[in-house]
C-alpha positions as CSV (number, residue, x, y, z in Angstrom):
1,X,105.1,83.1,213.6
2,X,107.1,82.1,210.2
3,X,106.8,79.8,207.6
4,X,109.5,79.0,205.7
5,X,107.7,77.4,202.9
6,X,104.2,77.3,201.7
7,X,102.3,74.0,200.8
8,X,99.0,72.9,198.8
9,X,96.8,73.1,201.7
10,X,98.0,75.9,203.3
11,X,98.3,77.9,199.7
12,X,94.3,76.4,199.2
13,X,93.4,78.5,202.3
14,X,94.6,81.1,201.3
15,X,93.1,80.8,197.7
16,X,89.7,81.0,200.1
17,X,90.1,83.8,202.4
18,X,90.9,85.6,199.5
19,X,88.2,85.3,197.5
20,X,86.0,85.4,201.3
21,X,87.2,89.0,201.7
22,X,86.8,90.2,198.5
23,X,83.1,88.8,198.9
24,X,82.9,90.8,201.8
25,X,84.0,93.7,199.7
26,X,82.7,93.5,196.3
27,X,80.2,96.4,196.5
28,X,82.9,98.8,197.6
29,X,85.0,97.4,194.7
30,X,82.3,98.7,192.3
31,X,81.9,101.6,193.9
32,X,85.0,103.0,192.6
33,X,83.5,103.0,188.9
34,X,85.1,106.2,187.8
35,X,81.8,107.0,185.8
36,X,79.1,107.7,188.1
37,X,76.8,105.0,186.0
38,X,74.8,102.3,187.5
39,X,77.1,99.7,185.6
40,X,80.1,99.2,188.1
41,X,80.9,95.8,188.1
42,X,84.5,95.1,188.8
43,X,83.8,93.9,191.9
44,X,81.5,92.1,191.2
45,X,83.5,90.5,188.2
46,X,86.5,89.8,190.3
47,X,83.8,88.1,192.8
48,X,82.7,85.5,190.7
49,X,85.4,84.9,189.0
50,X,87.4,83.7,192.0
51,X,84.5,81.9,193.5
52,X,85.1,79.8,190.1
53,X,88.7,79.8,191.0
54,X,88.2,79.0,195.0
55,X,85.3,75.8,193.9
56,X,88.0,74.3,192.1
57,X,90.5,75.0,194.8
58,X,87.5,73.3,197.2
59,X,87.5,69.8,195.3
60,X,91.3,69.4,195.7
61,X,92.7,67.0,198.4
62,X,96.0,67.6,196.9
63,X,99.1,68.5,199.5
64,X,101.1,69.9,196.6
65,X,101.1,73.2,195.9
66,X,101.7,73.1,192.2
67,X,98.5,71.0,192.2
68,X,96.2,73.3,194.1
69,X,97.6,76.6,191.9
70,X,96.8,74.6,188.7
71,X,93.2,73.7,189.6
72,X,92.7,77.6,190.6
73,X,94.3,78.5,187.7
74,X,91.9,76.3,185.8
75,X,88.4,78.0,187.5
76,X,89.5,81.2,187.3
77,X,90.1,80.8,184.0
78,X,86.8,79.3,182.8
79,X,84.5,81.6,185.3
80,X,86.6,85.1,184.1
81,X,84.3,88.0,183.8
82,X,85.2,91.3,182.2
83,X,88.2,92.7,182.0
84,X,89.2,92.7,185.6
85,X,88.4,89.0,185.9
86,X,90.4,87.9,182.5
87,X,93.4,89.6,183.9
88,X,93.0,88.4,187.5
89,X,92.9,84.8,185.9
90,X,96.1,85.6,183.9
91,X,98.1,86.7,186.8
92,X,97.1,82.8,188.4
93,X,97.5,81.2,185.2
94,X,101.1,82.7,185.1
95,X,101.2,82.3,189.0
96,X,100.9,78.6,188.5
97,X,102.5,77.5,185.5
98,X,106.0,78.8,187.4
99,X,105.1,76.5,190.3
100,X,104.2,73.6,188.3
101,X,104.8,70.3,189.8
102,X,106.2,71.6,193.1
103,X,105.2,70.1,196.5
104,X,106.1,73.4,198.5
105,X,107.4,76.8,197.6
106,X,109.7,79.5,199.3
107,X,109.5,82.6,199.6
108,X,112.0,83.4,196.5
109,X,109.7,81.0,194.7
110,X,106.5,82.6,195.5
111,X,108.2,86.2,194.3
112,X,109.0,84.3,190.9
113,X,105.3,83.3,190.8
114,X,104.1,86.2,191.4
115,X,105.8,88.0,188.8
116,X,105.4,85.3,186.2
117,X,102.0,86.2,186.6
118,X,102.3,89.6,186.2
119,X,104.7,88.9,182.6
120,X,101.5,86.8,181.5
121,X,99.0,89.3,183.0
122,X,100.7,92.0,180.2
123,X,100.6,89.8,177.3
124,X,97.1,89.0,177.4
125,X,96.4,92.7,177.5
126,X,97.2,94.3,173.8
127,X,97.5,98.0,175.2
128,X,97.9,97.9,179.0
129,X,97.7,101.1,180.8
130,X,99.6,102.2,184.0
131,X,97.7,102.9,186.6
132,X,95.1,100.0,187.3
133,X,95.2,96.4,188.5
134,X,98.3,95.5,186.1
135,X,100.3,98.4,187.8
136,X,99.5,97.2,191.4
137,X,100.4,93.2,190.2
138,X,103.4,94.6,189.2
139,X,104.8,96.7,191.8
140,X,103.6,94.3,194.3
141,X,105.7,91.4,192.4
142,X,108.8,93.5,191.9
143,X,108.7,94.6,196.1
144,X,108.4,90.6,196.2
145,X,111.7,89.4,194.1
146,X,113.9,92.2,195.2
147,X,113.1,91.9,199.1
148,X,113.1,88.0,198.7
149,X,116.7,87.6,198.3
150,X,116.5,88.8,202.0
151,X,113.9,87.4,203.6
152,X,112.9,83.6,203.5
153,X,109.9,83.6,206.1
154,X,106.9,83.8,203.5
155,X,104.4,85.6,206.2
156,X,107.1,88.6,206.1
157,X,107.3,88.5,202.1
158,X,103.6,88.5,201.9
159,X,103.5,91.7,204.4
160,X,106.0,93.3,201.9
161,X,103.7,92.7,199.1
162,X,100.7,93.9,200.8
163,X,102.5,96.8,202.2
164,X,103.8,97.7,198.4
165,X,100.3,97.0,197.2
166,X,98.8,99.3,199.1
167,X,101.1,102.0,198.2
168,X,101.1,101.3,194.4
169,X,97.3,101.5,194.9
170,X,97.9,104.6,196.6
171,X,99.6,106.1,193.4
172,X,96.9,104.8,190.9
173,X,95.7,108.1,190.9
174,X,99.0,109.9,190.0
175,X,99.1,107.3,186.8
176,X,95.8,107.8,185.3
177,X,94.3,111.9,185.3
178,X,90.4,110.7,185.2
179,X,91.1,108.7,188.6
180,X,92.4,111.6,190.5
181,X,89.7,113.9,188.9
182,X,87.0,111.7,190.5
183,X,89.0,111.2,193.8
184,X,89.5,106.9,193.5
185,X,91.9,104.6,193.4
186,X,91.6,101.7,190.8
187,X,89.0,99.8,191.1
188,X,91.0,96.2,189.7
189,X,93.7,97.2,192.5
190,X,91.9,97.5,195.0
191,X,90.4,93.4,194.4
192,X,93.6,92.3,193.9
193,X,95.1,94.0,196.7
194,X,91.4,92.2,198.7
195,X,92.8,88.9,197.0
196,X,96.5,89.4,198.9
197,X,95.0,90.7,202.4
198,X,93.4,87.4,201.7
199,X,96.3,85.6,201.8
200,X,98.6,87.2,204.4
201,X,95.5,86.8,206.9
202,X,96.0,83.0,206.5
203,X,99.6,83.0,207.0
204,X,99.5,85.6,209.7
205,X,96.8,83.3,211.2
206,X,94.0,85.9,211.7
207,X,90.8,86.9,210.0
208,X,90.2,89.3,207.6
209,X,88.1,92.4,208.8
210,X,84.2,91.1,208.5
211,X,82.0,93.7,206.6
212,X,78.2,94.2,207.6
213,X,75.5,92.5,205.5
214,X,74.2,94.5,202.3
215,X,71.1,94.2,200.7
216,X,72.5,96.0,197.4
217,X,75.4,93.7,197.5
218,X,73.8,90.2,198.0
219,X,70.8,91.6,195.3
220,X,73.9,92.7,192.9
221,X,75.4,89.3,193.6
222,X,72.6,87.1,193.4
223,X,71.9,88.7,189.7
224,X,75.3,87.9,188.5
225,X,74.5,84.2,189.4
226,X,71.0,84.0,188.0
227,X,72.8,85.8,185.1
228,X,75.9,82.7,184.8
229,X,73.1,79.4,185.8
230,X,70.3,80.5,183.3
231,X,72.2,80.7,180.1
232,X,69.9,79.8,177.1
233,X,72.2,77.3,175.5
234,X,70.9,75.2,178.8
235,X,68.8,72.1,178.5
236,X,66.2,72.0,181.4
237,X,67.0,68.8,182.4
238,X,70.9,69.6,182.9
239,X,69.8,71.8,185.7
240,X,70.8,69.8,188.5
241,X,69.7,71.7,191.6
242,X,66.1,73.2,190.9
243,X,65.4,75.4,193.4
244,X,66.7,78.9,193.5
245,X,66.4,79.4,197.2
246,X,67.1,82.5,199.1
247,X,66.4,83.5,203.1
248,X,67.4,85.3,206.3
249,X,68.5,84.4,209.3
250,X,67.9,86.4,212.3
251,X,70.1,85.2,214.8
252,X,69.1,83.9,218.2
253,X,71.8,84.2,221.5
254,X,69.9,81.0,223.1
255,X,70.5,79.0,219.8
256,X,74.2,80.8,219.1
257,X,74.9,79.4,222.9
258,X,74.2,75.5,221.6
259,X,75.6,76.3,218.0
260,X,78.0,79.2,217.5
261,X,78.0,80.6,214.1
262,X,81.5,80.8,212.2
263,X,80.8,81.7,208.2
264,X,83.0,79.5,207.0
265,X,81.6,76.3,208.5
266,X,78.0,77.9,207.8
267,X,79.0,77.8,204.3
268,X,80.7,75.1,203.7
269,X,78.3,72.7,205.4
270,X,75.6,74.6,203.0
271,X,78.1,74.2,199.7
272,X,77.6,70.4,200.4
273,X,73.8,70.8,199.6
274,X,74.0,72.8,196.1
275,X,75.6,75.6,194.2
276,X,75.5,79.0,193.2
277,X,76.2,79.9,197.1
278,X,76.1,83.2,198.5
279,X,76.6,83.7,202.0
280,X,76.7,87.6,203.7
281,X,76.9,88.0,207.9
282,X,76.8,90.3,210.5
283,X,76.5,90.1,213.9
284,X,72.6,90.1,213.8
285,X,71.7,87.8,210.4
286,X,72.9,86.2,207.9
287,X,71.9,85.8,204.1
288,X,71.8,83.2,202.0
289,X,71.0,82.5,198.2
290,X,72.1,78.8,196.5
291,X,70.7,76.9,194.2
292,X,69.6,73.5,196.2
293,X,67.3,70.1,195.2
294,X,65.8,70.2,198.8
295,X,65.7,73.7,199.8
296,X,64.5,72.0,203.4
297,X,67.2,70.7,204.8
298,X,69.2,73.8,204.4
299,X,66.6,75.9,205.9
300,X,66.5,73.3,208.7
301,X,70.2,73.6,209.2
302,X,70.5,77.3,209.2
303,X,67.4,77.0,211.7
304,X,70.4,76.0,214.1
305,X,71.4,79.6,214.2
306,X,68.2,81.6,214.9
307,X,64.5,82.2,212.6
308,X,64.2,82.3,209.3
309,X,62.7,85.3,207.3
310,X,62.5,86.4,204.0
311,X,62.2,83.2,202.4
312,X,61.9,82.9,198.4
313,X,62.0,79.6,196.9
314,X,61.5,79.1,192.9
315,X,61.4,76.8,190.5
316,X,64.2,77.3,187.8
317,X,63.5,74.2,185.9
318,X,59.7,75.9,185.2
319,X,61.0,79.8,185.1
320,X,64.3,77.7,182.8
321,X,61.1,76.5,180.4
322,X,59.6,79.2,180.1
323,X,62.6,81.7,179.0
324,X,63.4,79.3,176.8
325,X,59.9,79.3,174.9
326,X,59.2,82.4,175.5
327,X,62.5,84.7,175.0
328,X,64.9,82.2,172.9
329,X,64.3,81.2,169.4
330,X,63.3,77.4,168.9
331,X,66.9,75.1,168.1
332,X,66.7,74.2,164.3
333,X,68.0,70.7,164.9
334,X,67.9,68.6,168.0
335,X,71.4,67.5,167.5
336,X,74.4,68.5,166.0
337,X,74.5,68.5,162.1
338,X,76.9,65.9,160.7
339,X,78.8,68.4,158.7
340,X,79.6,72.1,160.5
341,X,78.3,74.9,158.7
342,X,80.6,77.4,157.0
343,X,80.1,80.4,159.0
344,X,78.4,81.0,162.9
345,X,78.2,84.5,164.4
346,X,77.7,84.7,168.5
347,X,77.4,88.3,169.9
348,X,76.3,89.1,173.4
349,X,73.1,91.8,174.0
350,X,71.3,92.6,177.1
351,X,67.4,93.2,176.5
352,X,65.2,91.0,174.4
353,X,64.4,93.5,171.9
354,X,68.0,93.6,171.1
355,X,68.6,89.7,170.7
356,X,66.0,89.8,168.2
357,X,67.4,92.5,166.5
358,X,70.6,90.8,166.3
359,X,69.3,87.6,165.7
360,X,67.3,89.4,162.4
361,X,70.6,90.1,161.4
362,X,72.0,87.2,160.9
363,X,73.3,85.9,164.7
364,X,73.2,82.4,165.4
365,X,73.6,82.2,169.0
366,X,72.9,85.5,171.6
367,X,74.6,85.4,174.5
368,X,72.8,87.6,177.2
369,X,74.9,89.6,179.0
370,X,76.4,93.4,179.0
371,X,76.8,95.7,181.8
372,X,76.3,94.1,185.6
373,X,76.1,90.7,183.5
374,X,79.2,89.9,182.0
375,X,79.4,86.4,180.2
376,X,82.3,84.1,181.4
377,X,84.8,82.0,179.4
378,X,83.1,79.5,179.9
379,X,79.8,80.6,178.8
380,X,81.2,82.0,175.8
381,X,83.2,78.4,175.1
382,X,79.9,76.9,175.2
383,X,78.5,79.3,172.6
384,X,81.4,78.5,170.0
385,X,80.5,74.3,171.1
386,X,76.7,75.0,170.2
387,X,77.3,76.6,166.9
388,X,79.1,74.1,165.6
389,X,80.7,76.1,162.4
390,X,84.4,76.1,160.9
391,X,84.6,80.0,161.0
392,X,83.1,81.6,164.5
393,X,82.8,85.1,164.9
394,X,82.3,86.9,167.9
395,X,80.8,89.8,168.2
396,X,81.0,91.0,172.5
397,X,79.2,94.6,171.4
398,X,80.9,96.1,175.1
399,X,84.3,97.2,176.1
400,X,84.7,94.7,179.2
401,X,84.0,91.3,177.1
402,X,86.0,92.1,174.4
403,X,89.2,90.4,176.6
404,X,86.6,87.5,177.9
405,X,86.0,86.9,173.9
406,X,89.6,86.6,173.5
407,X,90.3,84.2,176.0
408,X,87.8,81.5,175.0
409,X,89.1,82.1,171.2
410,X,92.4,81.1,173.1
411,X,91.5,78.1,174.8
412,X,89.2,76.5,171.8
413,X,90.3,74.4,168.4
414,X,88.0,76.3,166.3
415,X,88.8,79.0,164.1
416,X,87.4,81.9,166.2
417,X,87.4,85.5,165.1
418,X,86.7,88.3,168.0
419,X,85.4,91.2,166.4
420,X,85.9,94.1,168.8
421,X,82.9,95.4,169.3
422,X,82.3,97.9,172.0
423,X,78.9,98.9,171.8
424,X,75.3,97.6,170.4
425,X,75.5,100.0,167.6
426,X,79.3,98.7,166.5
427,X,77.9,95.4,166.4
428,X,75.0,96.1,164.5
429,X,77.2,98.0,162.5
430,X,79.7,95.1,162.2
431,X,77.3,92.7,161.4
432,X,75.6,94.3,158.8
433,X,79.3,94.1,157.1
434,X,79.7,90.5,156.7
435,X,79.2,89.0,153.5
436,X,79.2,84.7,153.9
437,X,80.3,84.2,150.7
438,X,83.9,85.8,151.3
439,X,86.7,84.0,153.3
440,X,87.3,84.6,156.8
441,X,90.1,87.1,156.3
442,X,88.2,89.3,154.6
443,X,85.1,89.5,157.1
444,X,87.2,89.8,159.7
445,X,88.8,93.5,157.7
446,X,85.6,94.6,156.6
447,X,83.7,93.6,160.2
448,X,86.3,95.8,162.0
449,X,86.7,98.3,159.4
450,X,82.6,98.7,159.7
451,X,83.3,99.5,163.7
452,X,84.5,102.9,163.0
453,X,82.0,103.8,161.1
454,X,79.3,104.6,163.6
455,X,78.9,106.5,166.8
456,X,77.5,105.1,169.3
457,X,75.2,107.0,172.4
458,X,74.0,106.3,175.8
459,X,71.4,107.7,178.0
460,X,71.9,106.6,181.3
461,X,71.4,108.3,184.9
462,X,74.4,109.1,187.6
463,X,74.9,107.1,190.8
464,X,76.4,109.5,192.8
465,X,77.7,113.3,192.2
466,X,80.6,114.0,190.3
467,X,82.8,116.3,188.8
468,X,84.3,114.1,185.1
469,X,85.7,115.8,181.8
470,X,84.5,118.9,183.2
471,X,80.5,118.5,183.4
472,X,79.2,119.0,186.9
473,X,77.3,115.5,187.8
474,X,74.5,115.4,190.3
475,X,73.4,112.1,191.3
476,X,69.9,110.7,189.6
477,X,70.3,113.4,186.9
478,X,70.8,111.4,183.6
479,X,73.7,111.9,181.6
480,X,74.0,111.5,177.3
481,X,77.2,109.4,176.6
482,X,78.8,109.7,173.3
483,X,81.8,107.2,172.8
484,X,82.6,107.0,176.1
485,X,82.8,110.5,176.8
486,X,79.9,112.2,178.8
487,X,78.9,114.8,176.7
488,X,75.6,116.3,178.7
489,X,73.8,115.8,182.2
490,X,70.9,117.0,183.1
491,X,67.6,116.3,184.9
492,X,65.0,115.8,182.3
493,X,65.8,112.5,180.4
494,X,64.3,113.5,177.3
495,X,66.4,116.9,176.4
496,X,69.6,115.0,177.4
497,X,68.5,112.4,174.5
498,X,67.8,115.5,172.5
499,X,71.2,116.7,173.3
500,X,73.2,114.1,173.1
501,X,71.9,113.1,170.0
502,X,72.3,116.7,168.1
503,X,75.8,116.4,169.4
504,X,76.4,113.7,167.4
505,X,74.8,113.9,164.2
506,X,77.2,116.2,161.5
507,X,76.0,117.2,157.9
508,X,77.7,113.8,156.6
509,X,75.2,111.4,158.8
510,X,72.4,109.7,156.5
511,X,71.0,107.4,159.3
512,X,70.4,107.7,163.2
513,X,69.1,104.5,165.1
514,X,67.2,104.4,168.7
515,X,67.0,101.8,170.7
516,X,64.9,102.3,173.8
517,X,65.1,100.3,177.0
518,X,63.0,99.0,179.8
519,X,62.7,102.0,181.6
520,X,61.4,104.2,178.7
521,X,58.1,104.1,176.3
522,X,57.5,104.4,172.9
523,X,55.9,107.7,172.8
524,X,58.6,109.5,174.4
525,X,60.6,108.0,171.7
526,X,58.5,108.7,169.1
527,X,58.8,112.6,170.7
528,X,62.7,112.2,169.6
529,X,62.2,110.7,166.5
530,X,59.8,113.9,165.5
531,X,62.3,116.0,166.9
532,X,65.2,114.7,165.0
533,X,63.5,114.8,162.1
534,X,62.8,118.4,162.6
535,X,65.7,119.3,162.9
536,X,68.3,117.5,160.4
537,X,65.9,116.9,156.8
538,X,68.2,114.9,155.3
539,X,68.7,112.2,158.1
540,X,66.6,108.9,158.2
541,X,65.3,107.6,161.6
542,X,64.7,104.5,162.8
543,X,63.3,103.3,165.9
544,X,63.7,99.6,167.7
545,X,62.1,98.6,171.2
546,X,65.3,97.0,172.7
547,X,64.0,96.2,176.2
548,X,67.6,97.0,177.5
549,X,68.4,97.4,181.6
550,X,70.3,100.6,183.0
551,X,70.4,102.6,179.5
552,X,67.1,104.4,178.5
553,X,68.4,104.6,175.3
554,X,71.1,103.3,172.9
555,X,71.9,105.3,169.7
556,X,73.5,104.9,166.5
557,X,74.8,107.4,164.1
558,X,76.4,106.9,160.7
């Protein structure tokens, strides 16, 4: 089969298959975390943020392909999460602005588009490094433009930049030490390299490789979409569909005989009836979480297929209510002020006891979020529309929203200054160092000049067993974290926090702060607290409940 030129509905199925199979592959994606922490997300990331990209794609009837790239340019854009997501939506925004207009592209053209992407990819990134997704856009796209001045049947191109793809992914390794000390290949690669086995399965006209169902996965993925529909800047009446509605189907051959199953109809005759859709398969169930007004008549459709089990149906509009009195603090004003307010800080925390930290500091608006719940552009956008100042600072407190916080300062009219904050203590830190009777340009220096001076520490506990910057790893054992370097790992979580901690602290430190999560309890913290004490005289502690996931602790040392 050839094609000798790709249109917008053929280029729209191939958006979709993409993002199907790296669905069907996220939790693998995230598996290749090169720390062995429960916070590996990249495939997750990637997920939703080309299910953002492929809904858009979805509500197109256009037969031009310029069309169709622009509107998946346009949802990738808005639903980017972390790092890997900001650049995937760069590589599409690129992608599409090179097709602009067009009806139909050839092959050459497509090799132009792809490396246009890849040239707006590396701008948006301020340092990139070799040897992760950028590297494997790149290589792929070169392969592309070199072998397209040969070959003009797109299916063959697309096999050339799949082929390469899979090599450069191959070499990952080679390019970056830490990934060939842990044994993976790039994590972003391997997504966008999903993303393109995507594509060449439509052209070729065959299906990607289905993946069993995963409980992990679906759980994983149905947090991540909680995480984006429950924002607090939400009214409960915008919620459109109410019920969060989750179930099993055990499939039945006497009902498969009448109706056979095929995923993508299965989903797309559910997409009609809500959003927020997840759909995972096998060959004995399927499972499904959307949000839905009538969680009936889906259940009643999916009855088609075989019995339902493991149903879960709740109310968001009551759970919505009842964050929002319980866990958010009460909106000064109904509507917006007439005049905008000088200054508005936004900063992102997971754990409650940490947004009210922040918010004591001085935050106007506290986006949750961290690790495994990375805010969006959009949600972020909506932030900077809520606080309604001239001067918005952004404080993402996490090395994978730091890019996200870029790109909705990019897309906005306001004045918008992204602090890079990479931890909770750097934001703390940063916050505590601006003054609002100062201009903008001088917060903004003495904000970022304030991140350097703390250290920042993590107690957390290993995923799997490992061998990283020489510590033997064995999974379940918790690990101390200092600056993104493991520093100590052993089984007892309390002498790691002792550890880590004494590690950290030098004669020149005045003040050590713990913040202990949802895992932990005050009186172990207290026992840490005494012991620090004990052992450095001159060094003030203090202690904060932060109600954070993942890390049992979060520490600050300046």
């Amino acid at each position: 089969m050839t094609i000798q030129k790709i249109d917008g509905k053929r280029f729209a199925q191939m958006v979709l298959e993409g993002a199907n199979n790296l669905s069907k592959n996220a939790k693998m994606v995230d598996a290749l975390n090169v720390f062995p922490v429960p916070d590996g997300d990249t495939g997750t990331n990637m997920n939703l943020t080309i299910t953002s990209g492929a809904a858009e794609v979805r509500s197109s009837s256009s037969d031009k392909v310029g069309d169709v790239a622009s509107l998946f340019a346009r949802g990738l854009l808005m639903g980017a999460r972390g790092n890997s997501g900001v650049i995937l939506s760069q590589l599409f925004r690129g992608f599409s602005k090179s097709i602009e207009g067009k009806a139909e592209i050839t092959s050459v053209e497509l090799a132009a588009a792809l490396e246009n992407g890849v040239d707006s990819a590396y701008k948006a990134v301020m340092k990139p490094v070799e040897g992760t997704i950028l590297t494997v856009a790149k290589d792929a796209a070169r392969k592309a433009v070199k072998s397209s001045k040969k070959i003009s049947d797109v299916v063959e191109l697309m096999q050339v930049v799949v082929k390469e793809g899979k090599e450069s992914l191959n070499r990952t390794p080679d390019l970056l030490p830490v990934l060939k000390e842990v044994g993976v290949v790039d994590s972003g690669g391997q997504g966008l390299l999903l993303i393109y086995e995507g594509f060449l399965a439509v052209l070729e006209g065959k299906e990607t490789p289905d993946s069993s169902v995963d409980q992990e996965k679906m759980d994983e993925l149905v947090r991540a979409e909680h995480h984006k529909s429950a924002q607090g800047h939400m009214k409960t009446e915008d919620i459109e569909f109410g019920y969060c509605t989750e179930f099993m189907v055990q499939f039945e051959n006497e009902k498969l005989a009448k109706s056979p199953y095929d995923e993508e109809a299965f989903r797309n005759e559910l997409d009609k009836h809500g959003d927020s859709l997840l759909v995972v398969s096998d060959e004995d169930l399927v499972k499904v979480h959307m949000h839905t007004e009538y969680p009936g008549n889906i259940m009643t459709y999916a009855q088609n297929y075989g019995s339902l089990i493991k149903i879960k149906i709740e109310n968001m509009r009551e759970q919505h209510s009842t964050i929002v009195k319980e866990k958010l603090p009460e909106p000064v004003k109904q509507e917006k002020p007439a005049e905008r307010k000088k200054y508005g800080i936004i900063t992102v925390s997971m754990g409650d006891g940490i947004a009210t930290l922040f918010e004591s500091l001085g935050a106007n608006y506290v986006i949750p979020g961290g690790q495994t719940m990375n805010p969006s552009t959009e949600d972020i956008i909506k932030a900077i529309e809520e606080v309604y100042a001239e001067n918005i600072i952004i404080l993402p407190n996490n090395s994978n929203i730091v890019m996200t916080a870029q790109q909705a300062a990019s897309v906005v009219d306001e004045n918008v200054i992204v602090i890079p904050s990479k931890t909770v203590p750097q934001g703390i830190s940063s916050l505590l160092g601006f003054n609002p009777s100062v201009d903008p340009e001088a917060n903004e220096e003495s904000m970022k000049e304030s991140l350097s001076a703390v250290k920042s520490g993590q107690v957390t506990f290993a995923v799997r067993d490992t061998k990283i910057d020489g510590i033997d790893i064995t999974k379940d054992d918790f690990m101390g974290i200092a600056d993104g370097k493991i520093i100590v790992s052993e089984k007892e979580r309390l002498e790691v926090a002792k550890s880590l901690l004494c590690s950290m602290i030098t004669e020149d430190d005045e003040i050590v702060t713990i913040i202990y999560g949802e895992d932990t309890d005050q009186e172990e913290a207290e026992s840490i607290v005494a012991y620090i004490e004990e052992q450095f005289d001159e060094v003030e502690v203090e202690l904060h409940e932060g109600k954070q996931p993942i890390y049992s602790y979060i520490m600050a040392v300046e």
